[in-house]
C-alpha positions as CSV (number, residue, x, y, z in Angstrom):
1,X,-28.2,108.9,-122.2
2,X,-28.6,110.5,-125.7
3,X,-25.0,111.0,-126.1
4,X,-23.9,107.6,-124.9
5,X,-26.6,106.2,-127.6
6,X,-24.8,108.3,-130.0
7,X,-21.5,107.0,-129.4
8,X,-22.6,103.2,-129.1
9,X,-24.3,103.4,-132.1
10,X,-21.2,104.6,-134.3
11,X,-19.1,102.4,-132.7
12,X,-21.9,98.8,-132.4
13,X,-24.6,99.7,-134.5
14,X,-25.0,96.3,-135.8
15,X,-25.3,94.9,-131.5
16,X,-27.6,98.5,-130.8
17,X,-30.1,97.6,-133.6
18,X,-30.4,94.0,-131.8
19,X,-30.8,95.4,-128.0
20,X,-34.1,96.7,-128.6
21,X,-36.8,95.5,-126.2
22,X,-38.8,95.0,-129.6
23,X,-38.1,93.6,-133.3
24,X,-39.0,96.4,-136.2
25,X,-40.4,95.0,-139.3
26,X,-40.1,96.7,-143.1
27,X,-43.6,95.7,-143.9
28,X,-46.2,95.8,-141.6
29,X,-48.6,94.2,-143.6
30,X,-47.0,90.8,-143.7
31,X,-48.5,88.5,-141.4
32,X,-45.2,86.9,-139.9
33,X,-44.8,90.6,-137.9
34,X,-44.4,90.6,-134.0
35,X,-47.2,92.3,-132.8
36,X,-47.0,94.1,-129.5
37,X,-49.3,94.9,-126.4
38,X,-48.1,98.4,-125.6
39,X,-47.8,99.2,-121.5
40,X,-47.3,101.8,-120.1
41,X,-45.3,102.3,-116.3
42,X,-47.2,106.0,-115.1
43,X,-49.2,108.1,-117.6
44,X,-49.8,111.9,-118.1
45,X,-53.4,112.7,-117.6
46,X,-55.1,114.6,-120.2
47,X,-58.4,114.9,-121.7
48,X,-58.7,114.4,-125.4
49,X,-61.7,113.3,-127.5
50,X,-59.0,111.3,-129.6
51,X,-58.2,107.9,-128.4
52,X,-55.4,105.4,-129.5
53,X,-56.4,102.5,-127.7
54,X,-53.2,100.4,-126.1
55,X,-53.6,96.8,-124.5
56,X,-53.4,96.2,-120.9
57,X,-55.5,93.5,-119.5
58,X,-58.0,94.0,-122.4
59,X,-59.2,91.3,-124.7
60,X,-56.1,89.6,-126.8
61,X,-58.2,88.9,-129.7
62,X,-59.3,92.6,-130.5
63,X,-56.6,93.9,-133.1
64,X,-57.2,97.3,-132.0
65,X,-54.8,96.6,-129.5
66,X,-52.2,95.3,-131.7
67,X,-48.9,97.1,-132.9
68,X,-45.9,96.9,-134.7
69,X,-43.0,99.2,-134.8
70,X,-41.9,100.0,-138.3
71,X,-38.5,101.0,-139.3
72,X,-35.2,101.3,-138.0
73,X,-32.6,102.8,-135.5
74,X,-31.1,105.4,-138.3
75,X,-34.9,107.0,-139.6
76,X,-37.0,105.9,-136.5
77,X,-40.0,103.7,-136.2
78,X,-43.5,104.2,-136.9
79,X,-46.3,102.8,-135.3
80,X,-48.4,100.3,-137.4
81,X,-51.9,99.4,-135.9
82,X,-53.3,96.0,-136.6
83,X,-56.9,96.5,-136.3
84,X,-56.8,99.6,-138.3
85,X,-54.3,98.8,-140.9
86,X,-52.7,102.1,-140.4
87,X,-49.7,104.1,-139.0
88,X,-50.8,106.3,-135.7
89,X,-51.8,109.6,-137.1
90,X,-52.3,111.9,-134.0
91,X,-51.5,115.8,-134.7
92,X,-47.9,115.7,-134.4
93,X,-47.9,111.8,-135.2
94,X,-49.0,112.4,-138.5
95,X,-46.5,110.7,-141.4
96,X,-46.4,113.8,-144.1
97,X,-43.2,115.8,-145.2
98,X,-43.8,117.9,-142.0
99,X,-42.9,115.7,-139.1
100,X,-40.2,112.6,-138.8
101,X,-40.8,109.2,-137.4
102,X,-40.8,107.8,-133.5
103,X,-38.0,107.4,-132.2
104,X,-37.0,104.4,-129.2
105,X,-35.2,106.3,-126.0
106,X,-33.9,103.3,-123.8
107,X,-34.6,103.5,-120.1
108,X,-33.0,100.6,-118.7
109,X,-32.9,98.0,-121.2
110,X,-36.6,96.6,-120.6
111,X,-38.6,99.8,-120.9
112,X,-38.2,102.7,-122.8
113,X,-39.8,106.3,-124.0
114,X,-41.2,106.9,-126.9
115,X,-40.8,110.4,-128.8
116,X,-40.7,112.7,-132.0
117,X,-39.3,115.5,-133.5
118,X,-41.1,117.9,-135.1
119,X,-38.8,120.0,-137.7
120,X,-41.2,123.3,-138.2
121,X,-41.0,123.4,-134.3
122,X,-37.6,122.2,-133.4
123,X,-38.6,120.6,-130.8
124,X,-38.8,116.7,-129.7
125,X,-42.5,115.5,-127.8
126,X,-42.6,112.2,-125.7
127,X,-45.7,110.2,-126.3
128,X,-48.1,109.5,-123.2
129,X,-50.8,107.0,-122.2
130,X,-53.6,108.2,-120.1
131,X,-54.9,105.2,-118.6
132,X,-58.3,104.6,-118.2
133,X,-59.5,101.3,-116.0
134,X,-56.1,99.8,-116.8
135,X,-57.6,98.9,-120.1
136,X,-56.7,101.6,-122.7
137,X,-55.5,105.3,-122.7
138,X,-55.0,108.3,-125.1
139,X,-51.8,109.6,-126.4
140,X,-51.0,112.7,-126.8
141,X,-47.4,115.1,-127.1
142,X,-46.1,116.7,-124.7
143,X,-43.3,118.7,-123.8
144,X,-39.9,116.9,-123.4
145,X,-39.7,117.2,-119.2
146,X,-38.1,114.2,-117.4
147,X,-40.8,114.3,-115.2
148,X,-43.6,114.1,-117.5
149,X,-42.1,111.2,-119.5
150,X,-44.5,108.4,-120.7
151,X,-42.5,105.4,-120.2
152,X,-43.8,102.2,-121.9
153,X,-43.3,98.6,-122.2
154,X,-43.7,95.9,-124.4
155,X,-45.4,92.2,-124.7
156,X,-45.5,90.2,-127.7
157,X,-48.5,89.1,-128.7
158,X,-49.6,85.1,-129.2
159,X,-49.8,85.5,-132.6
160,X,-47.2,86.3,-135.5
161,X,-43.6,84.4,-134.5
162,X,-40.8,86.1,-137.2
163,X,-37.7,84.8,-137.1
164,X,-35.5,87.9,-136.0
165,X,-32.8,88.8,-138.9
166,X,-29.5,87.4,-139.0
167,X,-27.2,89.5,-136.4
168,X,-23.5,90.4,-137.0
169,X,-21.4,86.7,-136.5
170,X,-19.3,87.8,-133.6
171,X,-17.8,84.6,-132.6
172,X,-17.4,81.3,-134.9
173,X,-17.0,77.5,-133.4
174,X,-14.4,75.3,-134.8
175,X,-17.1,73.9,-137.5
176,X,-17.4,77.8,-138.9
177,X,-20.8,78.2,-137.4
178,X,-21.3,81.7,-136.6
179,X,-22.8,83.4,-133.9
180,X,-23.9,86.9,-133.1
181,X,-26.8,88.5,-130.0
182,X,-30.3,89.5,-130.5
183,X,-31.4,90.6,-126.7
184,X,-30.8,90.4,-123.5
185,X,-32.7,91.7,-120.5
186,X,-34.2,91.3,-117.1
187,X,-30.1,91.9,-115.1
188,X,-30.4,95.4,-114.5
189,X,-27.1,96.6,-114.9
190,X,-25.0,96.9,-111.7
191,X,-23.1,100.2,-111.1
192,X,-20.3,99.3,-113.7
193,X,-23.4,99.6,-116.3
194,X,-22.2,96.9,-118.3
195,X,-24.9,95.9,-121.3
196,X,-26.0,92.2,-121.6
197,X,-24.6,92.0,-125.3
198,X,-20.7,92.0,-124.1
199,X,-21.7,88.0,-123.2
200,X,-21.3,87.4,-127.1
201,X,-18.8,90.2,-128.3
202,X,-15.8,87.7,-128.5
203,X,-13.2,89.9,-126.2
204,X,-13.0,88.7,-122.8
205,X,-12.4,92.0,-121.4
206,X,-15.3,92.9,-121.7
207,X,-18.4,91.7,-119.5
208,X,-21.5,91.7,-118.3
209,X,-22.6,93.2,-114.9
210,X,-25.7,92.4,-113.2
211,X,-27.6,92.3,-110.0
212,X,-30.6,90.0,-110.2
213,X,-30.2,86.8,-110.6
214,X,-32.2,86.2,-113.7
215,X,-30.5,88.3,-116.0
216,X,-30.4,86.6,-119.9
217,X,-29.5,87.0,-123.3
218,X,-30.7,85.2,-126.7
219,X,-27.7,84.6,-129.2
220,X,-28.7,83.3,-132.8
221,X,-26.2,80.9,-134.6
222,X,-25.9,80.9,-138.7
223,X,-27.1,77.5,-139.4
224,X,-29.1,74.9,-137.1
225,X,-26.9,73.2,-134.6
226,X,-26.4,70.4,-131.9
227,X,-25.1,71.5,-128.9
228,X,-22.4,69.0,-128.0
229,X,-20.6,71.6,-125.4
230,X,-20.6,74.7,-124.6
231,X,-18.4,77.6,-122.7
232,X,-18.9,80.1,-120.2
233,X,-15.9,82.7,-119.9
234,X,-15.2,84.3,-116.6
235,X,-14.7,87.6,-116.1
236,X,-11.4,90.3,-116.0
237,X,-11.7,90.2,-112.4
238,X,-12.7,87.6,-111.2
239,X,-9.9,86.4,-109.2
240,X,-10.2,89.9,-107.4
241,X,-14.3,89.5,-106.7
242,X,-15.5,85.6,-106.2
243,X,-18.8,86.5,-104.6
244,X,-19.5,87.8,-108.3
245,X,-18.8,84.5,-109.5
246,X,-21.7,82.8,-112.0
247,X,-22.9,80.1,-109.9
248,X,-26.0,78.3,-111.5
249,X,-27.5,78.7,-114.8
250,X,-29.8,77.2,-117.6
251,X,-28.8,76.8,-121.2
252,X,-32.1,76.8,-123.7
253,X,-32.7,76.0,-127.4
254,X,-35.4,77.4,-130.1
255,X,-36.1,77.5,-133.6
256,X,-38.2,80.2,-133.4
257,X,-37.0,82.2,-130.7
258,X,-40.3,81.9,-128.7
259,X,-40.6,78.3,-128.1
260,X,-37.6,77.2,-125.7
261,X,-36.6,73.8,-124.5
262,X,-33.9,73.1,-122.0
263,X,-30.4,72.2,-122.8
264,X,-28.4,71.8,-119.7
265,X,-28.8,73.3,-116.2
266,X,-25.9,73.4,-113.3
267,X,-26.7,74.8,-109.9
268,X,-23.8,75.5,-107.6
269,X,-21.3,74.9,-110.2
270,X,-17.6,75.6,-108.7
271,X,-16.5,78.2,-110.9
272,X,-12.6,79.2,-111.4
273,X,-11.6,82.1,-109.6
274,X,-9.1,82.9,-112.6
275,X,-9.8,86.1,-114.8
276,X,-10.5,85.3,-118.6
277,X,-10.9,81.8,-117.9
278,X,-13.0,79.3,-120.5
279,X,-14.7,76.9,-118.7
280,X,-16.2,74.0,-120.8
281,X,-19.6,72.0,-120.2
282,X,-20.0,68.8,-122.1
283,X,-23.6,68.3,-123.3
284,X,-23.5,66.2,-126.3
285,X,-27.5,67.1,-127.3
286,X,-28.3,66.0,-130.8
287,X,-31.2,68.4,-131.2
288,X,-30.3,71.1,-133.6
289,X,-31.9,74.5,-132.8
290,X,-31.0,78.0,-134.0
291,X,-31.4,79.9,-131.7
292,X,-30.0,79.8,-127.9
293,X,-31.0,81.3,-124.5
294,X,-28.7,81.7,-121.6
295,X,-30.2,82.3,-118.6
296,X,-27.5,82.9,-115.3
297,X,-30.0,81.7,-112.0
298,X,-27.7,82.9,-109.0
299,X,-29.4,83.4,-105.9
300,X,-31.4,86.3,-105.8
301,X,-29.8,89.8,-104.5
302,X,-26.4,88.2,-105.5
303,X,-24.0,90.4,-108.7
304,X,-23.5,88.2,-111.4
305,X,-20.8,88.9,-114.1
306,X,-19.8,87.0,-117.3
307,X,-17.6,87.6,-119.8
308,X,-18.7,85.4,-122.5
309,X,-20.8,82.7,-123.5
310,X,-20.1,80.3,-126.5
311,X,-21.6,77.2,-128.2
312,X,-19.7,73.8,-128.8
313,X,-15.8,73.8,-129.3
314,X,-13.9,76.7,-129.8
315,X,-10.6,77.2,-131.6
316,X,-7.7,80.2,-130.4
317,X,-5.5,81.5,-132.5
318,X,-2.4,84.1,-132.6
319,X,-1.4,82.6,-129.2
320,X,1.3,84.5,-126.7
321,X,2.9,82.4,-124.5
322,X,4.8,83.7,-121.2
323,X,6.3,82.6,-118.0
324,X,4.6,83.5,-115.3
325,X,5.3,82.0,-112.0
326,X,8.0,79.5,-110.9
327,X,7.6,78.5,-107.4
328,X,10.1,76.8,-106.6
329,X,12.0,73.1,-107.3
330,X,9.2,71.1,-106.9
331,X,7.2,72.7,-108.7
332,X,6.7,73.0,-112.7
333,X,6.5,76.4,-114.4
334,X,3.4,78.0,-114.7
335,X,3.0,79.1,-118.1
336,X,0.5,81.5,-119.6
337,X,-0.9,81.9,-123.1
338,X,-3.2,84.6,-124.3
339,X,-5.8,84.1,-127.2
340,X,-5.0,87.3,-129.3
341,X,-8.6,87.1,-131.7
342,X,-10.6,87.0,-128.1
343,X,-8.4,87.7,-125.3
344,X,-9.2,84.3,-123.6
345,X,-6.5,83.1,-121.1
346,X,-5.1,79.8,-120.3
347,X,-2.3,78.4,-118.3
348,X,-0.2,75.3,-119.0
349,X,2.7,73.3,-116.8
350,X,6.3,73.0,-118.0
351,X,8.7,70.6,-116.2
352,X,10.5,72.3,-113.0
353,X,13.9,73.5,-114.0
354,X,15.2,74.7,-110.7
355,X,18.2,72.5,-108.5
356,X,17.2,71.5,-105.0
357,X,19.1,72.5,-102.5
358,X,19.5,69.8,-100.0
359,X,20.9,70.8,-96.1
360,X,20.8,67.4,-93.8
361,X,18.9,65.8,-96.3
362,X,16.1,68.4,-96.7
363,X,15.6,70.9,-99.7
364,X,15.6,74.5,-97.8
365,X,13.3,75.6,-101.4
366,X,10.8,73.0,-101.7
367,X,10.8,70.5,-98.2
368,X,10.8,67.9,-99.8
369,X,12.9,65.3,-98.2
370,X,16.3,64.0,-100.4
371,X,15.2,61.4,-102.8
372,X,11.8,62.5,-102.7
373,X,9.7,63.3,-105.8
374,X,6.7,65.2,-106.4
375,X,4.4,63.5,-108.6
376,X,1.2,65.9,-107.9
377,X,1.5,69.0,-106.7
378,X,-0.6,71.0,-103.9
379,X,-2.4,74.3,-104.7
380,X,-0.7,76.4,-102.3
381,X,2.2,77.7,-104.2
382,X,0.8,76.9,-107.9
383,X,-2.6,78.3,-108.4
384,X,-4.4,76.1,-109.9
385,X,-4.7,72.5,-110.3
386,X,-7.6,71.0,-112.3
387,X,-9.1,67.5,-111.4
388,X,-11.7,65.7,-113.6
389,X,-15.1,65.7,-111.1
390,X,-18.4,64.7,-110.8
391,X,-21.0,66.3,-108.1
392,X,-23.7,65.0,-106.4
393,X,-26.0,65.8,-103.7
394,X,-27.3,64.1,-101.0
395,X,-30.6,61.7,-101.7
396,X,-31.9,61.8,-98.2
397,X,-30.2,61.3,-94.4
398,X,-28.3,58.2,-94.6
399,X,-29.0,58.3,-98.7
400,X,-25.9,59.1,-100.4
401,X,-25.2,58.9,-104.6
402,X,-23.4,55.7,-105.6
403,X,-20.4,56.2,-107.7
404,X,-20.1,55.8,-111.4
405,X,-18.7,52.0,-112.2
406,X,-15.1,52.1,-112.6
407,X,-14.7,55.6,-112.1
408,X,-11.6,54.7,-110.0
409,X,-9.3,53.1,-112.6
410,X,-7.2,53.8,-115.4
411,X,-9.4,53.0,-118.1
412,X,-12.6,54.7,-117.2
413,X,-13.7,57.6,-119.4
414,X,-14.2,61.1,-117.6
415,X,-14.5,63.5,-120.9
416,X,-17.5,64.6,-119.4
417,X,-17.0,65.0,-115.7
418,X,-16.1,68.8,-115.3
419,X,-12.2,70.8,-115.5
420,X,-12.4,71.3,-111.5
421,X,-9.9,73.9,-110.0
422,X,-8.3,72.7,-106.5
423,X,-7.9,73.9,-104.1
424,X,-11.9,73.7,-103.4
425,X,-13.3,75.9,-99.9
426,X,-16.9,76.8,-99.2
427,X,-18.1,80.4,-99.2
428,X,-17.7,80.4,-95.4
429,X,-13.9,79.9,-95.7
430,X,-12.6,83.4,-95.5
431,X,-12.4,84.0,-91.3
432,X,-12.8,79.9,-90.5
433,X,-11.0,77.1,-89.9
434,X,-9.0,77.4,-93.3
435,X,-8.3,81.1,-93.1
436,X,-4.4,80.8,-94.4
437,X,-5.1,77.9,-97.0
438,X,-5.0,79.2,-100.7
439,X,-8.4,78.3,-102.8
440,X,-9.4,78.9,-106.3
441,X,-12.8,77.8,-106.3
442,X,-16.4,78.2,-104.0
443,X,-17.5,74.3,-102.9
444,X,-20.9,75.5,-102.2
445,X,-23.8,73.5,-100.2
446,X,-23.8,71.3,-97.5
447,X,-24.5,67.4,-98.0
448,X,-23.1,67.2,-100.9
449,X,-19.9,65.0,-102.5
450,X,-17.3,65.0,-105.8
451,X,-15.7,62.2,-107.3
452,X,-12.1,63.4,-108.4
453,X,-10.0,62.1,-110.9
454,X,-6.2,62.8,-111.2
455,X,-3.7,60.6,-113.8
456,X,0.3,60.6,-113.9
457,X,3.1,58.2,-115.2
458,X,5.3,56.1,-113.6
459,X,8.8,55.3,-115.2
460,X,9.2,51.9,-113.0
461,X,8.1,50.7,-109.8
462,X,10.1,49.8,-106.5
463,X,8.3,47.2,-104.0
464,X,10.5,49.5,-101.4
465,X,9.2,52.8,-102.7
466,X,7.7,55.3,-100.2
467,X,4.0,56.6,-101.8
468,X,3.0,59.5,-99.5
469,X,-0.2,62.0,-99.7
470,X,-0.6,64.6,-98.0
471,X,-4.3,66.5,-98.1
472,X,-6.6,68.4,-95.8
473,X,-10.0,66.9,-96.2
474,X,-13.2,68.4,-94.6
475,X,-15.3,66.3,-94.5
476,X,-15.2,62.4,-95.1
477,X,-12.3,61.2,-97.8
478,X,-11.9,57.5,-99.0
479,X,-8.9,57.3,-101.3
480,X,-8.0,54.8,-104.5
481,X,-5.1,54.1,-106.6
482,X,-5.6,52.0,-109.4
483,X,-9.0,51.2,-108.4
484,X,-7.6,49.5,-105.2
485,X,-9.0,51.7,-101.7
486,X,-5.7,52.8,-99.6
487,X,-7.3,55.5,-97.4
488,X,-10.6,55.9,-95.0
489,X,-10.5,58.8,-93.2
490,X,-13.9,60.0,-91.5
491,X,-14.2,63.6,-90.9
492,X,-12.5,66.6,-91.4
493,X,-8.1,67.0,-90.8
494,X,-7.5,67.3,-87.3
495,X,-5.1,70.2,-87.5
496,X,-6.4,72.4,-89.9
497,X,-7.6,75.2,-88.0
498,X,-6.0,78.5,-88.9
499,X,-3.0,76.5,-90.2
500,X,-0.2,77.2,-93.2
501,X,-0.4,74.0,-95.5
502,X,3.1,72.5,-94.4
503,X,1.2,72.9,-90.6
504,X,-2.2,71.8,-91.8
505,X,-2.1,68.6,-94.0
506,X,-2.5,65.1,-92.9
507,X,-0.4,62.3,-94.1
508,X,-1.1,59.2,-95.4
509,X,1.4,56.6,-96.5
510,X,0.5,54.3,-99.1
511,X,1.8,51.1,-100.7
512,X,4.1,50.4,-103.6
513,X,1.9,47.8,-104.5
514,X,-1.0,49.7,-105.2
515,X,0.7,51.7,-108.1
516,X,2.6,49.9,-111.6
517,X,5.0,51.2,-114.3
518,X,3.0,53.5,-117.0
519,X,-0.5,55.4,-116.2
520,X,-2.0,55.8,-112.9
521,X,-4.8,57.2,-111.6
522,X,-5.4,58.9,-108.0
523,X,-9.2,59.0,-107.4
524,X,-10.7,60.6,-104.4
525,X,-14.1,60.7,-102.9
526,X,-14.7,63.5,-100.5
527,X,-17.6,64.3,-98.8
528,X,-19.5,67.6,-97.0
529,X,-21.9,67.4,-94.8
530,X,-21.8,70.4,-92.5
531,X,-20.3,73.4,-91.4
532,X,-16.9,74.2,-93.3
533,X,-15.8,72.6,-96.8
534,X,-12.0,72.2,-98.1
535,X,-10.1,69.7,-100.1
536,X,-6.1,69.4,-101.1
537,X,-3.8,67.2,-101.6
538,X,-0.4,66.4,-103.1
539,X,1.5,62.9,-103.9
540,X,5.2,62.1,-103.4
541,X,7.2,59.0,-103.7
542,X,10.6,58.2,-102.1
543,X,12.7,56.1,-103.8
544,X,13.5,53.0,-102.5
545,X,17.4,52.1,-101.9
546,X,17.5,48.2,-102.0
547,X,21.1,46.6,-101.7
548,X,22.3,45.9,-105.1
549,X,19.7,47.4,-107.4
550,X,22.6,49.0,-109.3
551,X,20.7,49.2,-112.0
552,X,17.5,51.5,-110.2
553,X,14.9,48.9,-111.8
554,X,12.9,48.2,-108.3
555,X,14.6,44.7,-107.9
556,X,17.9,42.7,-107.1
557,X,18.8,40.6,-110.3
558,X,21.5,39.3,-112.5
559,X,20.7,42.4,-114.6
560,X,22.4,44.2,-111.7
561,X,25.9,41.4,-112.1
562,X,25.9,43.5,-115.7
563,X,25.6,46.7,-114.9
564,X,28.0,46.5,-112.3
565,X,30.7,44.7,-113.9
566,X,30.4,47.3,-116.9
567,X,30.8,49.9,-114.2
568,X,34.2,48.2,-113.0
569,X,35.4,47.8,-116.4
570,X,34.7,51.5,-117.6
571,X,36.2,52.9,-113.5
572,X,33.0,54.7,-112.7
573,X,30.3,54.4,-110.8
574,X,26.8,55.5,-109.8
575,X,25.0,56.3,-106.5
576,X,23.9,52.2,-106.3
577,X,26.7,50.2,-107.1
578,X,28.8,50.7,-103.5
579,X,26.9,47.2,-102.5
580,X,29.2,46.2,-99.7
581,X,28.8,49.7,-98.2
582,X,32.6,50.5,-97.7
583,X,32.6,53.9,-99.8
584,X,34.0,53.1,-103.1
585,X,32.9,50.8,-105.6
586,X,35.5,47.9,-106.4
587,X,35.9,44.2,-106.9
588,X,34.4,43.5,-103.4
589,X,31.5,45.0,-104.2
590,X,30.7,42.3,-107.3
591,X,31.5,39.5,-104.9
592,X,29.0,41.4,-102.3
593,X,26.2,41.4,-105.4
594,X,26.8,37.5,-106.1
595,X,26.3,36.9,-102.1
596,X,23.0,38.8,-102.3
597,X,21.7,36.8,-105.7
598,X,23.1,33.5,-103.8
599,X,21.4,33.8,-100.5
């Protein structure tokens, strides 16, 4: 421990001085100290005609039972008693050229030890507290066996609120407001021993490992702020362990680091299963505070682990960029940029590059049929796809949420619904009924729905255009384009048991009609009640191959007359301008065009 101290505090000193379980002060007379209740967690019995009383359950008002430390982490602390007005002075506690200062031993990042060195001795002491009626005790040295450690604790006490000192800015928004930890606590660290301060070290390979639920840290930021967003990064490895994943939490402001009021909370949130991922939370609170608590609230027993935690938007520089999947021709690019200040990662889609390659009218890379195009992709191959969502849970038995208005159309403004990573499964996915279906994020609960939003172009439109989505749903799904309803389906895909996806999905035609040249919008309601959760889906439209559109606009019209005869006159051709059918394109194909327009 002593030699892991060491090293930490070479290489952090600025984040070790700010871990303590207390705050030292540089003048304990001041009256803006914290003052402490000192506990202690076992005791060494002794009797001693010297007593140093130390609050328990005693009465709050007595100073006696007041302390401060004095001090810091380079030339120790002293103890500073209220009542008193003066530093402990207890044989080898006595402040003269012959003895050092206390010095603060962490136990497990809530308690501590407490000892000294004495030069003329060479030797360090632990200090004790004999208990007496849990109400006050006697210290005393004693030798430095594990065994015989006094092991204390700390409470502040209701009076004197300092504001702690500025920390080292470890992370800045895109405003320039820095930020930088105080303390952490209560998430003992899990086996990988991983401190609560790597939450706001800005490098996302580094993290935070807890098991209890309630594990929290306190950042400070350089000048009072609003919190209009904030971002929670995941961890290195998270795509390897989901059950770590951060699941529900509370967000908390102060201006004095004592008083907290809530920001945001999110309970079951569907967390990315991508390593180094940011995930934003819109806010927009216009209460400035100065300091900020992060609290993660996972059901208890469960690991936690979180790479970082950061206030309103952020900005990435010195950005790598690198290919790094390409699943075929329907499919665009996966693309992967790395944040060099932070190590934050982030993917991006480039157009698909790739041929098909059609046998009887099938592409043997993609399955897509010939003339078929993929307008939004599945999350099979491509991991992952975000949507725009909004959760709710059920109100009562036959109680369900109504939607935003408008939430289905082009127009409607989803900045803050969340970044939601399809494919979604429950937590019982892994051995049920959608074993062999890829996922990249928990849908957690039962009785619960999301409102999805997902937005493409469309160059033109053909009345004769084949619209097809294909999804698994579990449970109920009602679909929209364009704000019109084109799909009902009540309860789960039939055939989605232990199924591939090209085995698994359901189709669902739907009309040209329901879709128009420019932007349009794919909204989905899907619903859980019980058992199993899952959602998917892709979109794909056909095109249409009406007699005499030579032109490809959607329709049959004197525009066509043009193109065609400028086809004649130049000897080429294209795939629409054999009208009549015989092969070739020709003469008798402008006089099978003029019947058409005609008749």
């Amino acid at each position: 421990m002593k030699k892991l101290l060491l090293i930490l505090s070479l290489l952090l000193p600025a984040v070790i001085a700010q871990a303590l379980p207390f705050v030292p002060t540089t003048d304990p007379t001041l009256s803006s100290n914290y003052w402490y209740f000192l506990k202690t967690e076992g005791f060494y019995c002794a009797a001693d005609d010297s007593e140093i009383a130390f609050r328990n359950s005693a009465d709050a008002s007595n100073d006696d039972y007041l302390w401060c430390f004095v001090g810091n982490s380079d030339v120790g602390y002293k103890l500073y008693n209220k009542g008193t007005g003066t530093y402990v002075m207890y044989e080898g506690l006595l402040y003269d050229s012959s003895y050092t200062n206390t010095y603060y031993e962490d136990k497990d990042g809530v308690s501590f030890y407490l000892k000294y060195y004495i030069p003329s001795w060479n030797v360090y002491r632990y200090l004790f507290m004999n208990t007496y009626q849990d109400q006050y005790g006697s210290m005393r040295y004693m030798d430095s066996d594990s065994g015989t450690k006094g092991v204390f604790s700390v409470e502040m006490a209701k009076e004197g609120i300092p504001i702690p000192a500025d920390p080292t800015w470890t992370r800045f928004d895109k405003d320039g407001v820095g930020y930088g930890y105080i303390e952490g606590g209560n998430g003992a660290p899990a086996a990988e021993g991983q401190p609560t301060y790597h939450m706001c070290d800005n490098n996302a390979e580094t993290k935070y490992v807890g098991y209890y639920s309630d594990c929290w840290f306190v950042m400070k930021a350089s000048t009072d702020v609003a919190v209009k967003q904030y971002s929670i990064v995941t961890s290195d490895n998270s795509r390897d362990l989901p059950g770590r994943a951060l699941r529900s939490w509370r967000l908390e402001g102060s201006n004095d680091c004592v008083n907290w009021v809530p920001i945001d909370e999110q309970t079951d949130y569907p967390m990315p299963f991508e390593n180094r991922k940011e995930v934003v939370v819109k806010v927009n609170d216009n209460r400035k505070f100065r300091f900020f608590k992060f609290v993660a609230t996972n059901s208890p027993g469960m690991y936690v682990q979180i790479s970082e935690v950061w206030i309103n938007e952020q900005v990435h520089n010195n950005i790598d960029v690198w290919s790094e999947m390409h699943h075929g021709c329907n499919h665009p690019i996966t693309r992967t940029w790395l944040c060099r200040d932070c190590n934050v990662r982030g993917r991006y889609m480039s157009p698909p590059t790739t041929a098909h390659s059609y046998v009887d009218g099938v592409c043997t890379v993609c399955g897509l049929a010939e003339g078929e195009t993929l307008l939004l992709y599945n999350g099979q191959a491509l991991f992952p796809y975000y949507v725009k969502a909004l959760h709710a849970s059920r109100i009562s038995e036959n109680n369900w949420p109504s939607a935003p208005d408008g939430w289905n159309t082009v127009g409607f403004d989803d900045s803050n619904w969340i970044d939601l990573p399809l494919p979604m499964a429950s937590d019982n996915h892994s051995g049920g009924p959608f074993e062999l279906l890829q996922y990249n994020s928990y849908w957690y609960g039962q009785y619960n729905c999301y409102w999805m939003r997902r937005t493409f172009n469309l160059a033109r439109v053909n009345p004769a255009d084949v619209f097809t989505l294909r999804c698994v749903h579990d449970d109920n799904m009602v679909v929209y384009v364009n704000g019109q309803e084109v799909i009902n389906a009540q309860g789960w895909t039939p055939n989605a048991d232990n199924a591939s996806w090209g085995d698994a999905y359901e189709t669902f035609n739907i009309p040209a009609t329901a879709f128009r040249p420019g932007q349009n919008v794919l909204a989905i309601y899907i619903q859980q009640n019980w058992g199993g959760a899952y959602f998917d889906c892709e979109l794909t439209v056909k095109g249409s191959a009406l007699t005499g559109d030579v032109n490809g606009d959607g329709e049959v019209s004197i525009a066509d007359v043009t193109t065609l005869v400028d086809l004649l006159l130049r000897q080429q051709s294209n795939g629409r301008s054999d009208v009549n059918g015989d092969g070739e394109t020709g003469i008798a194909d402008l006089t099978s065009l003029v019947d058409i327009l005609t008749n």
